[in-house]
FITORVO-866762 format. One record per residue (C-alpha): residue in one letter; x, y, z. Coordinates in steps of 0.25 Angstrom, whole numbers, plus 5000, padded with zeros to 4 digits. Layout:
# FITORVO-866762
AXYZ ...
END
This chain:
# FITORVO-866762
X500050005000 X500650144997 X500050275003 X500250394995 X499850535001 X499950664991 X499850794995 X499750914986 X499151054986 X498051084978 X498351224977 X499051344984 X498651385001 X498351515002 X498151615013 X496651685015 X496651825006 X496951915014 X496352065013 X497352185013 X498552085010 X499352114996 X500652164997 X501852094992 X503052144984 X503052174969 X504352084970 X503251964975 X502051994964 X502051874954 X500851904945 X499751974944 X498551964937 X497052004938 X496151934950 X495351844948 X494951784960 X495751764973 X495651604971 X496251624957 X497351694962 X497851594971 X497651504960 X498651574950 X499751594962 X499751444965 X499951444949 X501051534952 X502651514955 X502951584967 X501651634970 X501451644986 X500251744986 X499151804981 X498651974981 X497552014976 X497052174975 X496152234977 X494752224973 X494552354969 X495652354960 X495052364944 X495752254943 X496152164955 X497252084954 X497851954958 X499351954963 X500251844966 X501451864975 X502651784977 X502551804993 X501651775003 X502051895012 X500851975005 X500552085016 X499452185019 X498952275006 X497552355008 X496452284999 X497252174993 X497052014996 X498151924997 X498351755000 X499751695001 X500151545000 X500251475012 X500651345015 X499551225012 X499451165025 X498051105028 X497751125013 X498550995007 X497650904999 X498250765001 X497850644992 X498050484998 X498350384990 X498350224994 X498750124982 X498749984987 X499949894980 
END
């Protein structure tokens, strides 16, 4: 008998959006790009090399953006919304595998 236990990570752990968080340097901006939805912008950062966070503008911008940031030290920015990666613990999917021989 063989037990086998796999365990992956579906996707990317990220903190709550925090309101009035979005500064970060120029130096750590990775892309930019027109926001679609806060769920779409984690999506595209777990797509992204190096991308540890996520800021989003304001909503009363004419047009609201979505930022990726190579840092996760995103710190307070008035009307702005940010989520960082954080480490997946608790969130681990595991699959169980038991092949008789």
């Amino acid at each position: 008998v063989v037990f086998l236990l796999c365990t992956n990570i579906s996707e990317g752990c990220y903190t709550s959006y925090e309101q009035n968080v979005g500064m970060f340097p120029d130096s750590q901006k990775l892309k930019q790009r027109r926001f679609r939805s806060f769920e779409s912008c984690q999506e595209w950062c777990d797509d992204t090399p190096r991308c540890k966070g996520v800021a989003v503008s304001p909503a009363n911008w004419a047009d609201r953006e979505c930022f990726l940031v190579g840092t996760t030290h995103i710190t307070a920015r008035s009307r702005w919304t940010a989520s960082s990666l954080t480490d997946c613990e608790g969130k681990l999917q595991n699959t169980f595998f038991l092949f008789k021989l």
